[in-house]
C-alpha positions in Angstrom: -8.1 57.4 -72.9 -6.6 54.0 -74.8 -3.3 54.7 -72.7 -4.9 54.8 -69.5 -7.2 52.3 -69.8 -4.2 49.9 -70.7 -2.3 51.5 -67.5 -5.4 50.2 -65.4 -5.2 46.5 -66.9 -1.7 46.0 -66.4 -1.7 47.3 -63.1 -4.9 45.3 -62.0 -2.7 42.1 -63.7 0.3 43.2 -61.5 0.9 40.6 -58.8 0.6 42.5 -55.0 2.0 39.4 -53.4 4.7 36.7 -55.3 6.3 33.4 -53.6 8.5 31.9 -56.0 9.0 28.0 -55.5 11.6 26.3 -53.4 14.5 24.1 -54.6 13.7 20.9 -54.0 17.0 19.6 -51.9 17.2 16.7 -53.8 17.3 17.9 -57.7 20.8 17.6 -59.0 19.3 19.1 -62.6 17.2 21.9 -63.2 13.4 21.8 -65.1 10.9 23.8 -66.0 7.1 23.9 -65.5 5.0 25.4 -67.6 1.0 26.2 -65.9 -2.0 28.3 -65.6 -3.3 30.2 -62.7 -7.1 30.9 -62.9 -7.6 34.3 -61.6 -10.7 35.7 -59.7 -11.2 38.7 -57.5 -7.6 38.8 -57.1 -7.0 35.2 -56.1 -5.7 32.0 -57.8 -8.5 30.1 -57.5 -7.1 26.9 -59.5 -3.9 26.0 -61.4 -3.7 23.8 -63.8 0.1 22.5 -65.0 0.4 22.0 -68.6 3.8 20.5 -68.8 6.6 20.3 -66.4 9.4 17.9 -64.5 7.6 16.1 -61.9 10.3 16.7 -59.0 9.4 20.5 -59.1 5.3 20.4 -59.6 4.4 20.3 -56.2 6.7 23.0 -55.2 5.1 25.1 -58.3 1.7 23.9 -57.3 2.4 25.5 -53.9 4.2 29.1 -54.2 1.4 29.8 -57.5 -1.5 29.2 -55.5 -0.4 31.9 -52.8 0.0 34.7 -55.8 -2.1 37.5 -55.0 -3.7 40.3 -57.7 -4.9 43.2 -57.0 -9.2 42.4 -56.1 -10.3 43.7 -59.8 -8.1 41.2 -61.5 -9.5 37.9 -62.8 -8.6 35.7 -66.0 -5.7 33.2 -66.7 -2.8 33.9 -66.8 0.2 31.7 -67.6 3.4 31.4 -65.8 6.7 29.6 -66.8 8.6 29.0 -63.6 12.4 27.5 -64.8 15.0 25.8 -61.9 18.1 26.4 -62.9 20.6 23.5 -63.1 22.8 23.9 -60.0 26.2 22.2 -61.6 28.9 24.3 -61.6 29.4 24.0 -65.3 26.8 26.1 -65.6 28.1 29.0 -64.0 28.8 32.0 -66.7 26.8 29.8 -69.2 23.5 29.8 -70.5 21.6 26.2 -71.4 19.2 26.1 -73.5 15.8 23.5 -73.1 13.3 23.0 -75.9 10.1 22.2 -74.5 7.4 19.6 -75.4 5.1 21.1 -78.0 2.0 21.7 -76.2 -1.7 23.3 -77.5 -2.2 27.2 -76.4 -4.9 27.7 -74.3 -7.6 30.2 -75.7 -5.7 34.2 -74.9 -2.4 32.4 -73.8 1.3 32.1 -75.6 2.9 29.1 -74.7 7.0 28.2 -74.2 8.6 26.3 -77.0 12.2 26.8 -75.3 13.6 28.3 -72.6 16.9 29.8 -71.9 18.6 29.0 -68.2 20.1 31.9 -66.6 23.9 32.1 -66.2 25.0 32.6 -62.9 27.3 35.8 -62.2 31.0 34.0 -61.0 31.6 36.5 -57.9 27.9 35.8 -56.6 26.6 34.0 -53.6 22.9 34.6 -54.3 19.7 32.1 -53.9 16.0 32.6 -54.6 13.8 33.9 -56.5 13.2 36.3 -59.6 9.6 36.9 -61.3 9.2 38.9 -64.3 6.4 39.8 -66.0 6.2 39.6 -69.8 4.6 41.0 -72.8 4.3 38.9 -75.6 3.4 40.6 -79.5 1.2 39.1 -81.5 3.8 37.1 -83.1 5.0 35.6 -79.8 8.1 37.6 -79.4 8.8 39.3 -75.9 8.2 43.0 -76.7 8.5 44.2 -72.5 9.6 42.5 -69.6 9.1 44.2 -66.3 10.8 42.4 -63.2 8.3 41.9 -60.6 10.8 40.7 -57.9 14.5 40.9 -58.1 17.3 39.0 -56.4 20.1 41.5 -56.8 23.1 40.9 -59.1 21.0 37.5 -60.2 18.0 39.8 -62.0 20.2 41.0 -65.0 21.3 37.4 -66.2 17.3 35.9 -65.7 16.7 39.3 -67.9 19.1 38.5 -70.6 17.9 34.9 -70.6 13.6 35.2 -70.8 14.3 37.6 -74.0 15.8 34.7 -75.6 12.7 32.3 -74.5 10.5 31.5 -77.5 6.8 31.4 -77.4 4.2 30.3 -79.4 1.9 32.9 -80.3 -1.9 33.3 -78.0 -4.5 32.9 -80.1 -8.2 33.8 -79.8 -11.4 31.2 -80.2 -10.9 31.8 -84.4 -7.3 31.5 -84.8 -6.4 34.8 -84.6 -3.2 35.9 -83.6 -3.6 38.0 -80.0 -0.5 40.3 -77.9 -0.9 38.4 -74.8 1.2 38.4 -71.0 3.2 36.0 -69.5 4.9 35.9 -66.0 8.7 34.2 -65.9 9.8 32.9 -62.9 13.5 32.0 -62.2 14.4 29.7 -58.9 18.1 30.2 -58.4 20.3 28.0 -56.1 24.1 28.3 -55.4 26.1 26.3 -58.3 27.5 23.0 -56.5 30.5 20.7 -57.3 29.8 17.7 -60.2 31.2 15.5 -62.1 
């Protein structure tokens, strides 16, 4: 009974309808944004952006508030979304970014650093991933399940978000809470820099 009633919250949490931010043309670095969607009925009603690179908020701001749950869900939910930098340097490596400390929300982790995907040599591939995270009780990423793909480019955002650290949720006392998270990875073709 447990087990199925956690099947039917993670499914009414499942996102039915994803739009993952676009690049801004202009950005010759990557950035992150850190923000939370207020969910109700299914719809993100608000968003509020706790921390992030001001060249990629608006685009955030835009592709979040189209997100569509399933009609039973409703809450906040916290979502991550990182641009990765589009030198060339950074193809087959992985940067790392520590993020400004920032207070948790009540039921949400929050990102202390954030690992950039590396980007396979032999592909050609722009867009979007989105996965969905579950975060222990500690803050360490116990599941991720990808939401939306992008072909050869979802293994490396993979093997990056489980080396993201997060500070643990916590609940109205303090407590220490398991809590979700959804990861979102805007990918661009590496370009020439010196």
């Amino acid at each position: 009974m447990h087990t199925m009633l956690a099947l039917l919250l993670w499914i009414a949490a499942n996102p039915t309808v994803v739009l993952t931010p676009s690049y801004p043309p202009n950005a010759v670095v990557g950035g992150t944004v850190t923000s939370v969607m207020h969910v109700a009925a299914g719809k993100v009603r608000s968003l509020d952006i706790l921390q992030g690179d001001a060249s990629f908020v608006d685009s955030v701001r835009a592709a979040l508030l189209g997100w569509r749950f399933r009609p039973e869900a409703s809450g906040d939910f916290l979502a991550v979304v990182n641009f990765r930098s589009p030198q060339l340097h950074a193809v087959g490596a992985s940067a790392t970014r520590k993020l400004e400390p920032l207070s948790s929300p009540a039921g949400l982790a929050v990102p202390r650093s954030v690992v950039e995907p590396a980007y396979p040599a032999n592909s050609l591939g722009a867009g979007g991933v989105v996965l969905q995270l579950e975060l222990s009780e500690s803050g360490a990423i116990s599941k991720v399940q990808v939401v939306q793909g992008l072909g050869d480019l979802t293994e490396p955002c993979i093997s990056a978000v489980r080396q993201w650290r997060f500070s643990p949720a916590r609940d109205g006392s303090g407590k220490y809470l398991a809590s979700e998270a959804y990861a979102v990875f805007v990918l661009r073709r590496p370009v020439l820099a010196r």
